[in-house]
C-alpha positions as CSV (number, residue, x, y, z in Angstrom):
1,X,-10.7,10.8,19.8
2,X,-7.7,12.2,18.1
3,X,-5.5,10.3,16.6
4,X,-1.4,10.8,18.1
5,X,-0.8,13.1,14.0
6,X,-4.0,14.9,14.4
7,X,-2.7,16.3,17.7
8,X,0.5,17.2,15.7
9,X,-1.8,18.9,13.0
10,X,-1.6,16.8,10.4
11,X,-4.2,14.2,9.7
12,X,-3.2,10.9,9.1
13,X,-3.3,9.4,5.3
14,X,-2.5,5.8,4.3
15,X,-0.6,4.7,1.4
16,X,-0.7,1.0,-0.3
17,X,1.1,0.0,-3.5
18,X,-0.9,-2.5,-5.8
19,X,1.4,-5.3,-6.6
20,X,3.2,-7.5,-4.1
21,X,0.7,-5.3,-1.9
22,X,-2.8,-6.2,-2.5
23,X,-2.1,-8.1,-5.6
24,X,-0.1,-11.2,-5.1
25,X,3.3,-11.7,-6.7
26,X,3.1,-15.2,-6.2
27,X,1.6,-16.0,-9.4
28,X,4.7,-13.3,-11.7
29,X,6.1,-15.5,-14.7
30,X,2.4,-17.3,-14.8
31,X,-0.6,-17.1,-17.1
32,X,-2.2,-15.4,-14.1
33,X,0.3,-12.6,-13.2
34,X,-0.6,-9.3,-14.9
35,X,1.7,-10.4,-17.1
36,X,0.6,-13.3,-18.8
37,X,-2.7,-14.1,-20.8
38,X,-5.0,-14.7,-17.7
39,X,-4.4,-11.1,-15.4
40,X,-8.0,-10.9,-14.1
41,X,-7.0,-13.9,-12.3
42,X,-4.1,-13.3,-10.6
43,X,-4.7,-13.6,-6.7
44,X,-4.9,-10.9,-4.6
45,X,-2.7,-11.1,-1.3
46,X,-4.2,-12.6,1.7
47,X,-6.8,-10.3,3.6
48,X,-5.6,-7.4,1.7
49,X,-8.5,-5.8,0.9
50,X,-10.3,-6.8,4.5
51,X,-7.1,-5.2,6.4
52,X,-7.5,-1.9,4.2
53,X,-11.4,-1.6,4.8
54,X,-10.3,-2.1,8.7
55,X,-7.8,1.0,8.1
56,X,-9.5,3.6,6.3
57,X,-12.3,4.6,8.8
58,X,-9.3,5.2,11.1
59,X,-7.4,7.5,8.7
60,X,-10.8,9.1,7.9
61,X,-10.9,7.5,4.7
62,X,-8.2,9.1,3.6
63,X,-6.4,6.3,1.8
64,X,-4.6,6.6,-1.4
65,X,-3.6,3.8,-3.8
66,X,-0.2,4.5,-5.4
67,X,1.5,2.4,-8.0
68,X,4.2,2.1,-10.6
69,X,2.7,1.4,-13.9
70,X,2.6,2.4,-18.1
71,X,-0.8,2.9,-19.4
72,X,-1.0,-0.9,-20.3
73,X,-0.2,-2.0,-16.4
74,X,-2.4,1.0,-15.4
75,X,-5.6,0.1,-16.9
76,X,-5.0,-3.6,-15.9
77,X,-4.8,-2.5,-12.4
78,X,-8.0,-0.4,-12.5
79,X,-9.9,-3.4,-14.5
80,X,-8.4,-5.4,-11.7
81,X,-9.8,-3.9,-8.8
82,X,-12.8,-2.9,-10.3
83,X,-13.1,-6.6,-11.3
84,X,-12.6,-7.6,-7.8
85,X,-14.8,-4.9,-5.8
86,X,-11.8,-3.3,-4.0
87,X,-12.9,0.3,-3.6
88,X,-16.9,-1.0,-2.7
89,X,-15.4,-3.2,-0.3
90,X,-12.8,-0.7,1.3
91,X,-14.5,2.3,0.8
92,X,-11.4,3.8,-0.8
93,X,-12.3,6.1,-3.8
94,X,-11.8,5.6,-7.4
95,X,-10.1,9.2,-7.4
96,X,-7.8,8.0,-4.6
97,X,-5.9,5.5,-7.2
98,X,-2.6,7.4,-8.9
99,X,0.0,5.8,-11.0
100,X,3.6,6.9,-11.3
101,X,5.6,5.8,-14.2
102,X,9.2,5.0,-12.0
103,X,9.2,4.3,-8.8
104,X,11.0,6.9,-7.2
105,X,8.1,9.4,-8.3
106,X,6.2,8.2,-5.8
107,X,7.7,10.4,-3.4
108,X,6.5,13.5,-4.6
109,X,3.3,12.0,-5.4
110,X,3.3,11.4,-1.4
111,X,4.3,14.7,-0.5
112,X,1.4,16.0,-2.1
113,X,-1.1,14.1,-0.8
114,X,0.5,14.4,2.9
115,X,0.9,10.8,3.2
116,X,2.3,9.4,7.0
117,X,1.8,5.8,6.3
118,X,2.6,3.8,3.0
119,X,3.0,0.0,2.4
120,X,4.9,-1.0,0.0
121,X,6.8,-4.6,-0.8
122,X,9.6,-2.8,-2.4
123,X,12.7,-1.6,-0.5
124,X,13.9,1.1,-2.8
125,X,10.3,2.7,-2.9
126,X,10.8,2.9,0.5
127,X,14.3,4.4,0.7
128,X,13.2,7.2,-1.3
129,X,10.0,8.0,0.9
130,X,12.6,9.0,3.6
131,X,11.8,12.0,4.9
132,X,8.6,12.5,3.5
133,X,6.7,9.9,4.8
134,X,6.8,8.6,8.8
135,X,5.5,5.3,9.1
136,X,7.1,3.3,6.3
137,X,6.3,-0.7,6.2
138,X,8.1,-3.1,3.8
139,X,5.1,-5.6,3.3
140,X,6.3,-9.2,2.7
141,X,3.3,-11.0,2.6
142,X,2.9,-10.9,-1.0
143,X,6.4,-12.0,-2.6
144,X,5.6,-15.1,-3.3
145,X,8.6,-16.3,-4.0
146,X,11.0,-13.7,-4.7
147,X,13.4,-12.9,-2.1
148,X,13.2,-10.0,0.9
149,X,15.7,-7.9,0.9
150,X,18.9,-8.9,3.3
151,X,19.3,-5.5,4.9
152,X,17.0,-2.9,6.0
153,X,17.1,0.6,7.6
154,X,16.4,0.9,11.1
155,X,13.1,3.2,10.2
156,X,11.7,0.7,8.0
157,X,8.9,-1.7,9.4
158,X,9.3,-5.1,8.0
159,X,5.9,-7.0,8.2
160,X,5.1,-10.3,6.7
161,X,1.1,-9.9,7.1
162,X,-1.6,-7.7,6.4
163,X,-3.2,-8.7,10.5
164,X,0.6,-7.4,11.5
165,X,0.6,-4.4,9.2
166,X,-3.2,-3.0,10.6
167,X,-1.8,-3.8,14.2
168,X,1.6,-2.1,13.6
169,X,-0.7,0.9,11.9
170,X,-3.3,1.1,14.6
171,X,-0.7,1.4,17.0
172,X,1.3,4.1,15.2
173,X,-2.4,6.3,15.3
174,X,-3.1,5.9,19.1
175,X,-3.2,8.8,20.1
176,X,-0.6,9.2,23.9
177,X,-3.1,10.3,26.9
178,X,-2.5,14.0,27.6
């Protein structure tokens, strides 16, 4: 069965961020955030990884992992989800992990890939994906206790859980009856 973008042409690809995403921020400003001494141990959020192996069959495993990060960040992530088995227990790719060094630059590293669906728990990542990318979600779940943002653009999907976020996906993919 076709998916609703497949009948448009364009396949459906997903997009998660790492950090506030599938690595909790609950633990920044601790010796378990990737910032202090312990960064293998810094939690990852809530049914992250279980919500993203529900997903990528669905977008034909077509799931890219895009982050903000310097080399040091960078290589902490990778040793991090290596560490934790994400890509043999989502069935994302290694090759499907890219790092941007601002924020902003995520947009064209979106446009590239053809992403229509990205995750992210920063707003301002999210404001500059307008236009290029159709389902944008502003994940919650993994603030720990920093503060959402107070306003948010009508387009914007604000969801506090990874159960929402696959239902909220799923239903963006069905494809109407013709």
């Amino acid at each position: 069965m076709a998916t609703r973008l497949e009948r448009q042409g364009a396949p459906p690809v997903l997009g998660v961020d790492v950090g506030g995403v599938l690595v909790d921020r609950a633990a920044e400003g601790s010796d378990t955030s990737f910032f202090g001494s312990d960064p293998m141990s810094t939690p990852m959020v809530p049914d992250a990884f279980a919500a993203v192996a529900t997903l990528a069959p669905l977008f034909g495993w077509r799931v890219h992992v895009i982050s903000k990060a310097g080399p040091k960040i960078s290589a902490l992530t990778r040793e991090w989800l290596a560490r934790h088995e994400f890509f043999a227990l989502t069935g994302v790719s290694p090759s499907n992990l890219h790092f941007v060094r601002k924020r902003h630059e995520k947009a064209p590293v979106c446009a590239q890939l053809g992403v229509t669906h990205f995750v992210d728990d920063r707003l301002d990542v999210l404001e500059h994906l307008e236009g290029v990318v159709e389902h944008r979600i502003l994940f919650l779940g993994g603030l720990g206790l920093n503060t959402p943002p107070q306003t948010l653009d009508s387009s914007i999907r604000e969801i506090v859980s990874w159960a929402d976020t696959v239902r909220s996906i799923e239903q963006s993919l069905v494809a109407p009856p013709t």
